[in-house]
C-alpha positions, 0 to 999 in steps of 0.5 A: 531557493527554487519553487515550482511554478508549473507542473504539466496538466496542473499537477503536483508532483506525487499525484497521479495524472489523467492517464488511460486506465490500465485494466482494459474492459472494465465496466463504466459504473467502476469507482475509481479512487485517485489516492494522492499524497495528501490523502487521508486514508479515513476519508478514502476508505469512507467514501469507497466502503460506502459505495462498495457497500451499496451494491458496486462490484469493483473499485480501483484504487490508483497512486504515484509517487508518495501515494503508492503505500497509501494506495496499497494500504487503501487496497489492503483495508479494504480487502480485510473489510469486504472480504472475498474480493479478486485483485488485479495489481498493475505497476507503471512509471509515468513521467512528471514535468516540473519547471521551477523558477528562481526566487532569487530575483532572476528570470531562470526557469529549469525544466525538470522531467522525473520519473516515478512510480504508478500503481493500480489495484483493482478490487472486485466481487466478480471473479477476475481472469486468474492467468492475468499477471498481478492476479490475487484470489481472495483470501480465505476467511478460515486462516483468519478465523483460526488465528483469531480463535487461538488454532495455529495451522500446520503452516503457523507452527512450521514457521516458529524457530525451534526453542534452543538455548536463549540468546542471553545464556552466554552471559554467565558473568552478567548479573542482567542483560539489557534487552532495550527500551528499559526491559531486562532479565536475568540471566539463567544461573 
């Protein structure tokens, strides 16, 4: 079997390198949140709402490899959180060195290059150029409100499949249908 015994800058594979930031301009007093593999979103999450919360205007959260849902799901927390908050979303590939040595006794080592999956999301209170690509407008609140109260929008009810024969009707035969995990009815008569 074969085990790492280096990674280029001393990373391990699924975290994300010091590399230039992919948003051009920001200020310098920007949170930056390098979400990584082992990451507890708990503990991510802490730390940036008790800065954003403070008083700091923009937050970018970045993750490659294995952390790229929790970076998105970091993201996403935050924005349901904070609220009217501009996103700007960038994706990359960077490439990873590995170089693994045999367990086997032997001096063999094997070089591997992988390439993997990089993104940065930036958050911010201040209002972000809407022509940039990746750009998100904050959400508005009114939607949530109203699915909250119970209101369907125009837009909920427009989704719903009509109401039709149910899928089981044609199991006249059947005393029930199993719908899975132990639920069942019967069939109409």
């Amino acid at each position: 079997m074969n085990k790492p015994i280096q990674m280029e800058n001393g990373i391990t594979p699924g975290t994300c390198p010091d590399s230039p930031c992919p948003f051009p301009g920001l200020a310098s007093g920007v949170l930056e949140m390098r979400v990584k593999e082992g990451s507890k979103i708990r503990n991510l999450m802490g730390f940036a709402m008790a800065r954003i919360g403070g008083g700091l205007r923009q937050v970018v959260f970045t993750g490659s490899g294995r952390a790229v849902t929790k970076t998105i799901t970091c993201a996403e927390i935050m924005k349901r959180k904070v609220g009217s908050l501009h996103q700007l979303t960038k994706l990359q590939y960077k490439v990873v060195k590995e170089v693994w040595e045999s367990t086997e006794g032997g001096t063999s080592e094997m070089t591997v290059h992988r390439t993997v999956p990089s993104i940065s999301i930036l958050l911010s209170k201040d209002p972000l150029d809407p022509q940039e690509p990746g750009y998100q407008p904050p959400e508005t609140l009114c939607a949530l409100w109203e699915e909250k109260e119970g209101v369907e929008s125009a837009s909920q009810t427009a989704c719903k499949r009509p109401l039709g024969p149910l899928p089981y009707s044609s199991f006249t035969h059947c005393k029930r249908v199993c719908l899975g995990e132990g639920v069942s009815v019967l069939p109409p008569q």
